[in-house]
C-alpha positions in Angstrom: -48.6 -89.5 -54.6 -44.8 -88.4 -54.9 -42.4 -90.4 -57.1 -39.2 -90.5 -55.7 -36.7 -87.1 -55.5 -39.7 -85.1 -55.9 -41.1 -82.6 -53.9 -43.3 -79.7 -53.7 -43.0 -76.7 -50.9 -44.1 -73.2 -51.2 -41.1 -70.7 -50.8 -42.3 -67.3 -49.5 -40.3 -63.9 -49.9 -41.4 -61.1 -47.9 -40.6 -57.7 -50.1 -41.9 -54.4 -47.9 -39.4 -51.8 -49.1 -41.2 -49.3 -46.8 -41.1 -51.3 -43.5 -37.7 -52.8 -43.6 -36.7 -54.3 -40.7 -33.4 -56.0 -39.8 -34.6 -58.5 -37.4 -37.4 -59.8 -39.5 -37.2 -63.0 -41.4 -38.2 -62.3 -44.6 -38.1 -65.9 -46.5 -40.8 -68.7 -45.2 -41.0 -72.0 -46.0 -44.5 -73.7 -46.1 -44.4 -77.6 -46.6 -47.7 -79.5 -46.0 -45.8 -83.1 -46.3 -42.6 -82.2 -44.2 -41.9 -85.3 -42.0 -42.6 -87.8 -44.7 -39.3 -86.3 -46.8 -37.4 -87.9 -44.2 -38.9 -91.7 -44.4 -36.1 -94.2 -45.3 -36.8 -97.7 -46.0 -35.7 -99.7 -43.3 -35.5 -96.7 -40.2 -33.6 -97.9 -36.9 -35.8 -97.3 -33.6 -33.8 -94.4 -32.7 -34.3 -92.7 -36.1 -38.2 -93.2 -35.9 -38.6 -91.4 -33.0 -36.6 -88.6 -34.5 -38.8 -88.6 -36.9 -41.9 -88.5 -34.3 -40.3 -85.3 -33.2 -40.5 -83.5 -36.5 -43.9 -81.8 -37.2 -45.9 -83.4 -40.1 -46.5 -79.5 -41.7 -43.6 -77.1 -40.9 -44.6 -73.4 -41.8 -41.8 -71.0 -40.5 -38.5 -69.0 -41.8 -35.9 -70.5 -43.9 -33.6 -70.3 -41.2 -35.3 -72.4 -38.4 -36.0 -74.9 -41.7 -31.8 -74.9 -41.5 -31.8 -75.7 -37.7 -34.3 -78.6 -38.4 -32.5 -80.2 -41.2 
């Protein structure tokens, strides 16, 4: 159980000095509880099935994370 404004995620930084790549992301977010951080008290019909849309765990690069929010 969360109290309110708090929440945990697991920020992931890539470091391979000897493989560096350009196009590789090299930050990744892994949140367990994502959709629920975007429950509101009273949520309007359109807004709940945004929030159907979202995935309940989101595991992928900070920037896709940006595009979602």
């Amino acid at each position: 159980i969360y109290n309110a404004g708090e929440h945990q995620y697991i920020d992931v930084i890539f470091d391979d000095t000897m493989h560096r790549e350009k196009h590789l992301d090299r930050r990744f977010i892994v949140d367990i509880d994502f959709r629920s951080q975007f429950q509101i008290a009273r949520p309007t019909h359109s807004y709940v099935n945004v929030l159907k849309a979202l995935p309940p765990a989101f595991i992928g690069s900070f920037g896709k994370l940006m595009e979602i929010i």
